[in-house]
C-alpha positions in Angstrom: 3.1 -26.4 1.0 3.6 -22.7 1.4 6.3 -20.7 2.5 4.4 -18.0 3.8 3.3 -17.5 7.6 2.0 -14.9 9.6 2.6 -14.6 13.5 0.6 -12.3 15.8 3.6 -11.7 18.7 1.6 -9.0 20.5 -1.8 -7.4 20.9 -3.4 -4.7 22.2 -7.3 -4.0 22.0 -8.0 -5.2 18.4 -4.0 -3.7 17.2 -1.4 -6.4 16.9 2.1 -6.5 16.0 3.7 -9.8 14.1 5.5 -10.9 12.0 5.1 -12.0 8.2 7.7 -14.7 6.9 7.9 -15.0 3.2 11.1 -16.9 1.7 12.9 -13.1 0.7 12.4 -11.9 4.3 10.5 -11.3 7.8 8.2 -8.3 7.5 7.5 -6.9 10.8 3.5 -5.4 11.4 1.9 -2.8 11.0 3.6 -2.1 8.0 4.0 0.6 5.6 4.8 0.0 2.2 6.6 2.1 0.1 5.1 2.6 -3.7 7.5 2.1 -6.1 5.1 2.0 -8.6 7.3 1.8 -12.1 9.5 -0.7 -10.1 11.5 2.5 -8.1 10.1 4.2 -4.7 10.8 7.9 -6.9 13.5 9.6 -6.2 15.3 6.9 -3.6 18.2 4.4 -3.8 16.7 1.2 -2.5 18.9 0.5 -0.4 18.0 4.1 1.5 14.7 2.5 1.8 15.1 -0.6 3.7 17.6 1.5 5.7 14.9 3.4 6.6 12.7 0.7 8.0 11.3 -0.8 4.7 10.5 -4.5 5.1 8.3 -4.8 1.8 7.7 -2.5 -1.3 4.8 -2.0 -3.1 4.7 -2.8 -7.4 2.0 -1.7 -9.7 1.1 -4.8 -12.0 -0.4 -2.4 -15.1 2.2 0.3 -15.2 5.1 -2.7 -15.7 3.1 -4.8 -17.4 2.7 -1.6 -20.3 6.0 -0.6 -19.4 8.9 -2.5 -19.7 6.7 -5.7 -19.8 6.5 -8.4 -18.1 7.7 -11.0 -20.3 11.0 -8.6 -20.0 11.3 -8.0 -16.3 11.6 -12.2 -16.4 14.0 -12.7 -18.8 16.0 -9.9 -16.9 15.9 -12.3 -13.7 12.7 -10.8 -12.3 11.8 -7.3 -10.4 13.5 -8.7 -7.3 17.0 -8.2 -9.3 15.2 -6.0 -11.7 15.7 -3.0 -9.5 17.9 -4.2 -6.9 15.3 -4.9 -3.8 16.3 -8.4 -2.4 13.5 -8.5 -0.2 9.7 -8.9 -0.5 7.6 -7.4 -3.0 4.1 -7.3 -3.0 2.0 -6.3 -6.5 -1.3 -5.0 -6.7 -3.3 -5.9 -9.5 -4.5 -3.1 -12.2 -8.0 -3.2 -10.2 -7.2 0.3 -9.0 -6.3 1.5 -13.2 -9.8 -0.1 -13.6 -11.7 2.8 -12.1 -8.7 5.8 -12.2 -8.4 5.2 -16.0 -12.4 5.0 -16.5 -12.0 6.7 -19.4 -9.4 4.6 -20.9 -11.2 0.9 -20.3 -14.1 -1.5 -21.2 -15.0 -3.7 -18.4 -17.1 -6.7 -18.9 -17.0 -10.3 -17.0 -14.0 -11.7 -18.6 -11.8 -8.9 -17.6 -10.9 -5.2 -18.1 -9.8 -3.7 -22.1 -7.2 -1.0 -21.3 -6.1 1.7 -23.8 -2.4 2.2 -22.9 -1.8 5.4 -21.5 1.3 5.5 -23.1 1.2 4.9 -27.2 -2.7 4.1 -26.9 -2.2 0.2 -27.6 -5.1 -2.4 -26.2 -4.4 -4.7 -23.7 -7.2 -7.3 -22.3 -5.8 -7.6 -18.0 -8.2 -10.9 -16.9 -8.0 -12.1 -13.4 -5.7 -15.1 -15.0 -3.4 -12.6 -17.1 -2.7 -10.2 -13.7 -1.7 -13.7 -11.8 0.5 -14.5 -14.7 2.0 -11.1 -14.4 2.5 -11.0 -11.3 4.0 -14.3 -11.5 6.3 -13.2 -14.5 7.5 -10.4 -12.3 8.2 -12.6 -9.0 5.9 -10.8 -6.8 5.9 -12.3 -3.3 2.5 -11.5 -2.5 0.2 -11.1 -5.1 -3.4 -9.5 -5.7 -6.3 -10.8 -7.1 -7.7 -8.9 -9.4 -11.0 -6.7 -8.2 -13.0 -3.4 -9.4 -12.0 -0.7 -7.4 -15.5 0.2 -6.7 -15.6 4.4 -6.8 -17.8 6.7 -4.6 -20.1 7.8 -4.4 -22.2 4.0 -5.8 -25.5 3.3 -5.1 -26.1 -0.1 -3.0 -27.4 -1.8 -6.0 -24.2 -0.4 -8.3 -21.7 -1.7 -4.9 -23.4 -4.9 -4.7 -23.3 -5.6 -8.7 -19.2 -4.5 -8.8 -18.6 -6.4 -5.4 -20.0 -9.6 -6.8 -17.8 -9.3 -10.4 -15.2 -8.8 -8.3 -15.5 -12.1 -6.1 -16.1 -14.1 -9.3 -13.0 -12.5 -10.8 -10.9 -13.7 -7.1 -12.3 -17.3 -7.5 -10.7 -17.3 -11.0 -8.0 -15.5 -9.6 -7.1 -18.5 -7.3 -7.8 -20.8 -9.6 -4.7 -19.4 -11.8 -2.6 -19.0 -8.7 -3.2 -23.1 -8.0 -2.6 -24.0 -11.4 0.7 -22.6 -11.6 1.3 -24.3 -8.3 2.6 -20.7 -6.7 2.3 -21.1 -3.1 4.6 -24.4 -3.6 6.9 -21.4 -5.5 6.9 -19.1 -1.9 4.5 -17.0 -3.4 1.2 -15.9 -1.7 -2.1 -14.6 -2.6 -4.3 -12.1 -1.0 -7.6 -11.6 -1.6 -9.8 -8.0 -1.8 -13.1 -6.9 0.0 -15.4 -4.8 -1.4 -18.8 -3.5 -1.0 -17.8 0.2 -0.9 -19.7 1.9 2.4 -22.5 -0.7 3.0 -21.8 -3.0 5.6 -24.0 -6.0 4.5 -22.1 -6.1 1.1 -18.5 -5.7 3.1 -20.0 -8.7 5.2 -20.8 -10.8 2.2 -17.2 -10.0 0.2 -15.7 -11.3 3.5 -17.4 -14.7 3.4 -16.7 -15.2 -0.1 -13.8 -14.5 0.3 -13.3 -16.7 3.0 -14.6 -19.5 1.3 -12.6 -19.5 -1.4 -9.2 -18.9 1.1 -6.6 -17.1 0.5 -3.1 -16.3 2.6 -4.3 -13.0 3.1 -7.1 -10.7 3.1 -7.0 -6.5 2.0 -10.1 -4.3 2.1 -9.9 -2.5 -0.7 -11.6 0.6 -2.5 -11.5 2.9 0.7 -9.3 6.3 0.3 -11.4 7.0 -2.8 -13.3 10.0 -1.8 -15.0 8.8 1.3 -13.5 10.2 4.1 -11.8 9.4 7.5 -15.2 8.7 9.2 -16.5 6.5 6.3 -13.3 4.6 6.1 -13.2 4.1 9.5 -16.8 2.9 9.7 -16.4 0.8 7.4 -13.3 -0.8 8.9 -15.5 -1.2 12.4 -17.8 -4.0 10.5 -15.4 -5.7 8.2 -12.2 -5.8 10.2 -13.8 -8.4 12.9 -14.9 -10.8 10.3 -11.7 -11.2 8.6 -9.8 -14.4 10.0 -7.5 -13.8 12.7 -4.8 -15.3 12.1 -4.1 -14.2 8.4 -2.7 -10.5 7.7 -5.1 -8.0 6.5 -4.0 -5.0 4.4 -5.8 -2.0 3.8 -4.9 -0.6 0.0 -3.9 2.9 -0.5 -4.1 4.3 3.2 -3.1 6.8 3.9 -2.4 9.8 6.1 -0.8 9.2 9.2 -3.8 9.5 11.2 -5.5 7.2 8.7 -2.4 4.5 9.4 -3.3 4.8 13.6 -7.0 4.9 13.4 -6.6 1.8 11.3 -4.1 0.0 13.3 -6.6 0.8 16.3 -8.7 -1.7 14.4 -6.8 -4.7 13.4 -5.3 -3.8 10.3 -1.7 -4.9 9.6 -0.4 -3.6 6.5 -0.8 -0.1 4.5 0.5 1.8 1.3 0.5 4.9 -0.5 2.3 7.3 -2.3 1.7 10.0 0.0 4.7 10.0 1.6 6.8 10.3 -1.9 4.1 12.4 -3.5 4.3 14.7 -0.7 8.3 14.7 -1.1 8.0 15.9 -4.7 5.5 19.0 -4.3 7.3 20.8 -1.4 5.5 18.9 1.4 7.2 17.2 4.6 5.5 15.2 7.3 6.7 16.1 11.1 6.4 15.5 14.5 4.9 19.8 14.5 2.3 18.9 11.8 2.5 19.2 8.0 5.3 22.1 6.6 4.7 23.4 3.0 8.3 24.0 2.2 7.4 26.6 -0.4 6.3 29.5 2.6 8.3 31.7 2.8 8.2 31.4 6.5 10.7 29.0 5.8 13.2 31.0 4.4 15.6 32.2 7.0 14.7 29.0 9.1 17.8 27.2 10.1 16.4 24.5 12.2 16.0 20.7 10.5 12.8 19.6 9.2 12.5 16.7 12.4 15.5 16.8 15.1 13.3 14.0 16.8 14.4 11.6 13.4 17.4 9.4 12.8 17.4 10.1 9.4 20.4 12.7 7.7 17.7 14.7 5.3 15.6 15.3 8.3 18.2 16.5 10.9 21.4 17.5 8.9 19.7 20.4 6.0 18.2 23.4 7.5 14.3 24.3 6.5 15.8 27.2 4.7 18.1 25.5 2.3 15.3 23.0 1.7 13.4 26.0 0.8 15.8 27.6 -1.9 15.7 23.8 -3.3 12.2 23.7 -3.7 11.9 27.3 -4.7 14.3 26.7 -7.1 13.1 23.4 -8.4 16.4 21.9 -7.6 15.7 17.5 -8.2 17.7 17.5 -4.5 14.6 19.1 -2.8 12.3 16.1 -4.0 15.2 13.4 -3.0 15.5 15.3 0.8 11.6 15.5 0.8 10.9 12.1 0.2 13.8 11.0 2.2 12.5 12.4 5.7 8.8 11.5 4.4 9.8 7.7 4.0 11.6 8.6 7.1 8.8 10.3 9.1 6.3 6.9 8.2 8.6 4.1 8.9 9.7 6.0 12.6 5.6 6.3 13.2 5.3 2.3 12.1 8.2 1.5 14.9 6.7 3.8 17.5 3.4 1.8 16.9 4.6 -1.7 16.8 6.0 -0.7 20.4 3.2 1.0 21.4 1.4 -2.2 20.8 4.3 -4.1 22.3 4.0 -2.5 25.3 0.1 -2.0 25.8 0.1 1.2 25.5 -1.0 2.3 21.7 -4.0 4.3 23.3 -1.6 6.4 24.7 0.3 7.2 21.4 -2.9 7.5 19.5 -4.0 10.3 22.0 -0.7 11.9 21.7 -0.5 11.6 18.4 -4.1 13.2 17.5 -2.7 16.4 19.8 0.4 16.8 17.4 -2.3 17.2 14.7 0.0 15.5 11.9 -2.3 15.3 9.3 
């Protein structure tokens, strides 16, 4: 029996607000994930992330799997205790290394042949090794394994990696059944693909469907398409995803990504944007987007956000964040990604009102007008 439920508490249009229970912790939707990608969010205590809103961070399955292993992170006690985050972790799969390390990889039917980016060593990553894994590092929510399909790809080059990929999730459940998981609190999501082409994003869907899963992502958007494609393609595959399972949409995004998403049912997001941002000088605000390296900056004494409870956004001034960066002092990136983490987690709470109250048509108006992206 599984220990993992999702509740839809509000909605409003096709946005809804819930509730994921998994047995580490509630995780309240829409949701933003943190990426702490080597098993850390970069440049944060973990604690200072769930303080700042953080329900659920986000693991990368081929980074720990090179790097410190697996096999390791479970005789250590598992990631949970690994890096000291008591509460849920979700793990993607590699399927995203399978097209950003295209140079580095051999993909055939029985999985993907990675030459580590580290000390060059070959690794075979099959839809049953990524569950086992995952499993290995005690991921609450786990991924199937998939092809990130790039863009541009012809119909007939989307269709071909859409259907690996739905024979890879079949085999993907398959492993997660045998090693009776779900009965173990742990859950399994599955991925659409189909890149831009709504019949293929259709068909993923049903497969998908079929072969059930607690949860469905859409997966291999934010890789070159842009906002209007994304969003397109969220108007005709959102509707056909089940109702009343979560659906996560990998690697998204930009704020206004995150609202035009939520406008259409999605429930869960990642990306390093936030933290990326954090360590090149960058800072997300209610005034729009600040490049802490102008000089503008430099005799600025006001915060970076008065409008956030957060200490790196109201209690340094602009211009001492600006002799940090400027000076390449490790404290810039820390403030930086601080407020950032800061900035997302305050615009997931104003939209889980917003939705609570009936009014996220209002915010999302608003919140084009402040022109945060």
């Amino acid at each position: 029996m599984s220990q993992f439920s999702f509740s839809v508490l509000a909605k409003d249009g096709a946005a809804r607000t819930g509730v994921i229970r998994t047995p580490r912790g509630e995780i309240r939707t829409p949701a933003f994930m943190p990426v702490g990608t080597a098993g850390t969010v970069k440049a944060m205590l973990p604690g200072t992330v769930h303080d700042l809103g953080a329900d659920i961070v986000l693991g990368n399955t081929y980074h720990l799997m090179l790097r410190p292993g697996a096999e390791r992170v479970a005789r250590l006690g598992g990631l949970h205790k690994f890096m000291n985050w008591p509460h849920p972790i979700l793990t993607d799969s590699g399927g995203y290394q399978v097209m950003s390390l295209s140079q580095l990889r051999k993909l055939d039917e029985q999985g993907v042949t990675f030459q580590s980016h580290i000390d060059g060593a070959s690794h075979l990553l099959t839809p049953e090794r990524s569950i086992e894994v995952q499993l290995l590092l005690g991921s609450d929510i786990i991924m199937v394994l998939d092809e990130c399909t790039p863009f541009p790809a012809s119909f007939e080059q989307a269709e071909k990696s859409m259907q690996l990929s739905m024979r890879w999730a079949a085999r993907s459940k398959t492993a997660f059944a045998g090693a009776q998981a779900a009965e173990k609190g742990h859950a399994l999501f599955g991925i659409v693909q189909g890149g831009v082409y709504p019949e293929l994003r259709q068909r993923s869907v049903r497969a998908l469907c079929d072969i059930g899963f607690h949860g469905y992502a859409v997966g291999g958007l934010a890789v070159g398409e842009g906002q209007e494609n994304m969003l397109a393609t969220l108007d005709v595959t959102v509707p056909h995803l089940p109702a009343e399972q979560p659906r996560y949409l990998m690697g998204v995004g930009k704020p206004s990504d995150i609202v035009g998403a939520v406008l259409r049912g999605i429930d869960m997001f990642d990306c390093v944007l936030p933290t990326r941002s954090g360590r090149t000088g960058q800072a997300f605000t209610s005034e729009g987007v600040l490049n802490m390296r102008n000089a503008c900056h430099a005799e600025d004494l006001r915060p970076l956000d008065a409008r956030l409870e957060c200490s790196a956004s109201r209690d340094y001034s602009r211009a001492y964040i600006h002799h940090l960066v400027k000076s390449k002092e490790i404290l810039a990136s820390m403030l930086l990604t601080w407020h950032n983490l800061a900035y997302y987690q305050n615009l997931m709470q104003r939209i889980r009102a917003a939705i609570q109250n009936g009014d996220l048509s209002d915010l999302a108006k608003n919140f084009r007008s402040e022109s945060v992206d």
